[in-house]
N, CA and C atoms as an extended XYZ file, in Angstrom:
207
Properties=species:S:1:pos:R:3:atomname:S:1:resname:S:1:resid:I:1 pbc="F F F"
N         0.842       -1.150        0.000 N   UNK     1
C         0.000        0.000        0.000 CA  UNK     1
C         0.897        1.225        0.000 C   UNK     1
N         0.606        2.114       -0.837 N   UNK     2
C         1.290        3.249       -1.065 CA  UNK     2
C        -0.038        4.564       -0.543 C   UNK     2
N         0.556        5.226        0.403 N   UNK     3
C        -0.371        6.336        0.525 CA  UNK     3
C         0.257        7.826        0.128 C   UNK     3
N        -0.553        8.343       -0.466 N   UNK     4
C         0.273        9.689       -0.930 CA  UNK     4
C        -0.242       10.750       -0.621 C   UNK     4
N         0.533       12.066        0.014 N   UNK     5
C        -0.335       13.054        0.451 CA  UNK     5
C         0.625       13.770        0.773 C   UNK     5
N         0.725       15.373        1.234 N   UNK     6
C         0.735       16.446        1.608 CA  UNK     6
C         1.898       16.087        3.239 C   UNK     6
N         3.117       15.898        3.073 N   UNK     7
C         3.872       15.643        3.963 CA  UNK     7
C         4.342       16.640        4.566 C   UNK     7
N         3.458       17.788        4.813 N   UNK     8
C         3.855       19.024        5.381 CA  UNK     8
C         2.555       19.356        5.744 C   UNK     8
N         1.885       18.591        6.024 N   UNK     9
C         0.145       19.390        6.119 CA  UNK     9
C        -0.116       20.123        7.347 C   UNK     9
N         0.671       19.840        8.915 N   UNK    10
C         0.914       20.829        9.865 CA  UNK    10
C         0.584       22.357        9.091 C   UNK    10
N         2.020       22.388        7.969 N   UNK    11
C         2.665       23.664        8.090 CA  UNK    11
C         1.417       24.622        7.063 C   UNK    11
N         1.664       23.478        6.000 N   UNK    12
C        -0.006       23.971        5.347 CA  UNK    12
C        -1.314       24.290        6.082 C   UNK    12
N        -1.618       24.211        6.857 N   UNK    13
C        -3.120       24.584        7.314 CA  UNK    13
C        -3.463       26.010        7.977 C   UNK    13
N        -1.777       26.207        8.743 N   UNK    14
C        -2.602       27.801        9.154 CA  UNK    14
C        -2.817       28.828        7.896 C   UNK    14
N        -2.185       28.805        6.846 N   UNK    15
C        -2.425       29.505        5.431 CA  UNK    15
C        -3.843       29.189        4.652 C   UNK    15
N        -4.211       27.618        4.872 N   UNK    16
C        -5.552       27.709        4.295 CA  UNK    16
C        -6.433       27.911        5.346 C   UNK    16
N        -6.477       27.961        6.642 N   UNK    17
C        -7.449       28.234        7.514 CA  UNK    17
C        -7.374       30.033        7.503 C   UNK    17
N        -6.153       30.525        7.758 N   UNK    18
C        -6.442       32.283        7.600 CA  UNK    18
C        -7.015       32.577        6.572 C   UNK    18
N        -7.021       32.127        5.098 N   UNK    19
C        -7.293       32.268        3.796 CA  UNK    19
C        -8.993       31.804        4.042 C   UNK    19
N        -9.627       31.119        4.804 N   UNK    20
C       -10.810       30.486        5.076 CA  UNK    20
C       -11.400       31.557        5.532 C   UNK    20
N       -10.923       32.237        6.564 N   UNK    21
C       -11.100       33.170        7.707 CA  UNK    21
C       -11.578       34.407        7.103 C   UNK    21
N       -10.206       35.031        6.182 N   UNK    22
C       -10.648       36.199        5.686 CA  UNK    22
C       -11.516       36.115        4.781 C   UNK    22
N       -11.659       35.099        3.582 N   UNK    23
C       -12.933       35.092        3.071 CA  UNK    23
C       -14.348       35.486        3.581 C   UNK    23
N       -14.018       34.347        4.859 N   UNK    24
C       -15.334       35.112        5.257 CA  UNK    24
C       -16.027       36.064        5.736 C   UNK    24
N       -15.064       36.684        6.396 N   UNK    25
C       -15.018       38.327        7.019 CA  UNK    25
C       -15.278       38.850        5.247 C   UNK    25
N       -14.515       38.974        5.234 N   UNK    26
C       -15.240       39.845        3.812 CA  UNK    26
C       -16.219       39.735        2.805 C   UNK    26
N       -16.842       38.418        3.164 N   UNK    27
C       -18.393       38.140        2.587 CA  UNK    27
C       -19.572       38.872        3.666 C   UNK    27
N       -18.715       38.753        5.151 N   UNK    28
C       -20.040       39.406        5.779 CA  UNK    28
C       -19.885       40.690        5.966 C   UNK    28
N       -18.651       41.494        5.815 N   UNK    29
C       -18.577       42.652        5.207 CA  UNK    29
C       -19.248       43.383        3.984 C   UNK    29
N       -19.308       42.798        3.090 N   UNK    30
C       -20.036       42.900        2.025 CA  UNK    30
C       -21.968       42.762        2.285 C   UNK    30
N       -22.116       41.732        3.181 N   UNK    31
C       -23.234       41.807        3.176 CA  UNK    31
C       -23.982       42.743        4.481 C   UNK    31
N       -23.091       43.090        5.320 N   UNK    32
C       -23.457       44.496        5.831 CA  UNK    32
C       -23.161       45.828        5.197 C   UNK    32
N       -22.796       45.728        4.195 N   UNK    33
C       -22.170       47.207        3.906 CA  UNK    33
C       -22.889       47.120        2.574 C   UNK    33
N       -22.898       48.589        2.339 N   UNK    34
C       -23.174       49.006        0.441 CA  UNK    34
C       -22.173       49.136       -0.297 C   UNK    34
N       -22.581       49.845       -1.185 N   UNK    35
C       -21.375       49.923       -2.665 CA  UNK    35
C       -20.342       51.237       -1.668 C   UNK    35
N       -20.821       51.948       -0.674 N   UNK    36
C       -20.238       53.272       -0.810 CA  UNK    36
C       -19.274       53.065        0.746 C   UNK    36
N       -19.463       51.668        1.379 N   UNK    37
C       -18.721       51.648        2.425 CA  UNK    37
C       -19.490       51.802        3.685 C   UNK    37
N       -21.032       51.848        3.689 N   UNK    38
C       -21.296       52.776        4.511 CA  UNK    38
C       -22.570       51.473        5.478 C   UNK    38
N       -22.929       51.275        6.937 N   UNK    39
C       -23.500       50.239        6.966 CA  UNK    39
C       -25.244       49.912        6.644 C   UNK    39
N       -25.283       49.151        6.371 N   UNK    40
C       -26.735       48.538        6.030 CA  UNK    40
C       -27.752       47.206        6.648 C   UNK    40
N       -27.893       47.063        7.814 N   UNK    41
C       -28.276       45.847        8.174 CA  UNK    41
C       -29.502       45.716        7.799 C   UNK    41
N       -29.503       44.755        7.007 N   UNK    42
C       -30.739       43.877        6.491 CA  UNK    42
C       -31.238       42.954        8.270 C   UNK    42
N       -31.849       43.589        8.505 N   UNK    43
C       -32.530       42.362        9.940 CA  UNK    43
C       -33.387       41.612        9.442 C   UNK    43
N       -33.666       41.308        8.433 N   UNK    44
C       -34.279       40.351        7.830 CA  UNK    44
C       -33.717       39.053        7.516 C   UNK    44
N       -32.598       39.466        6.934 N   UNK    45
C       -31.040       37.931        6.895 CA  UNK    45
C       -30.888       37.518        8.643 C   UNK    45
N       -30.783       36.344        8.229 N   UNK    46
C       -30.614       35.237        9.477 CA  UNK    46
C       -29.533       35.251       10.026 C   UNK    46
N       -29.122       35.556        9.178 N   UNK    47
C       -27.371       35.848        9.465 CA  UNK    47
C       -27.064       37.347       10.237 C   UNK    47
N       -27.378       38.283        9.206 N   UNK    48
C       -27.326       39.731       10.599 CA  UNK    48
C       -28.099       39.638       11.309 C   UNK    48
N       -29.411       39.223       11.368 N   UNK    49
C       -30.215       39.156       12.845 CA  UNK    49
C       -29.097       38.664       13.911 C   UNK    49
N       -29.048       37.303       13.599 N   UNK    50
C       -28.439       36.710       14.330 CA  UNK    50
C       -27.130       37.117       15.187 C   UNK    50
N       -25.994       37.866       14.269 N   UNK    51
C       -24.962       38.939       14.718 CA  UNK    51
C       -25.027       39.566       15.597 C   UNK    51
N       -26.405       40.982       15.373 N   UNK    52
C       -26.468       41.693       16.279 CA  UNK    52
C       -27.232       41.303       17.582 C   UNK    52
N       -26.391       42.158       18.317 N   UNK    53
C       -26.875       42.300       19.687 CA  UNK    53
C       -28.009       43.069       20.167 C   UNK    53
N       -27.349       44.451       19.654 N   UNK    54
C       -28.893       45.920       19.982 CA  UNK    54
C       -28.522       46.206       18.662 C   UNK    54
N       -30.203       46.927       18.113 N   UNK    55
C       -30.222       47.394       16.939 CA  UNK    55
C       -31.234       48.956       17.354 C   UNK    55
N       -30.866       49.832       17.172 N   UNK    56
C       -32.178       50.861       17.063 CA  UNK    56
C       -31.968       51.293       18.858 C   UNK    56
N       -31.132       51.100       19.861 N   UNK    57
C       -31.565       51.359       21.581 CA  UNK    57
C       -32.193       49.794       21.783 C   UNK    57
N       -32.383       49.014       21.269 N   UNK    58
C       -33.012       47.812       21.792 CA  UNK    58
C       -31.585       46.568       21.642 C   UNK    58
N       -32.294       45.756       22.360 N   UNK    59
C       -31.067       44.406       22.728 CA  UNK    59
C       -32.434       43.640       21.688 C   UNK    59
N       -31.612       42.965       20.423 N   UNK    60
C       -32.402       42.210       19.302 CA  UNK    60
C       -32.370       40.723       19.083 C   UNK    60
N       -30.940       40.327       19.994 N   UNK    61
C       -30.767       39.323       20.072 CA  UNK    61
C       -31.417       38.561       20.953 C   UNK    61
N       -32.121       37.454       20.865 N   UNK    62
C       -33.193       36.878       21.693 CA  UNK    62
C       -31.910       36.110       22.634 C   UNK    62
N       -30.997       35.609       22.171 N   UNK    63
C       -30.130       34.875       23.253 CA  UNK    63
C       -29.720       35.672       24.258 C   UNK    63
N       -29.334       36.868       23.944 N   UNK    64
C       -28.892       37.838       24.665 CA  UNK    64
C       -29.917       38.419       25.661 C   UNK    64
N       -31.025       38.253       25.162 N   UNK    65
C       -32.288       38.959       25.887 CA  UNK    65
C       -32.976       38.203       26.734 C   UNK    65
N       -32.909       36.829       26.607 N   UNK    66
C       -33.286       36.169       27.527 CA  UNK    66
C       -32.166       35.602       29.027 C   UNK    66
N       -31.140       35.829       28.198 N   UNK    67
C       -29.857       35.737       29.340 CA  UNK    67
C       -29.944       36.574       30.345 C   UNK    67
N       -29.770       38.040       29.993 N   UNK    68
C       -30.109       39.540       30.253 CA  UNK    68
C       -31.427       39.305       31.700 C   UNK    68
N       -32.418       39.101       30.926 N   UNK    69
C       -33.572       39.289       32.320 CA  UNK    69
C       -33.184       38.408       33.310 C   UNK    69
């Protein structure tokens, strides 16, 4: 049996995990922000609901809000 693979894969992974990382920061950058830089929360996406904490003076996050009382 011959197995073949990536005999450095330690050293390889923190480069594809940071490379993982920033992708995604900058997808949810993008999807809070507009063309002009400026912010936009859709509270309708599951995803920024979910993010924020307070939106508007209010605490929006139900995890947070039920912890809270």
């Amino acid at each position: 049996m011959t197995i073949v693979g990536n005999s450095a894969l330690a050293a390889a992974m923190p480069y594809d995990a940071s490379k993982l990382y920033g992708k995604n920061v900058l997808n949810f950058l993008e999807l809070i922000m507009d063309k002009e830089g400026k912010l936009k929360l859709n509270m309708a996406d599951d995803l920024v609901k979910g993010c924020c904490v307070t939106h508007g003076g209010e605490v929006v996050n139900e995890k947070v809000k039920n912890w809270a009382v």
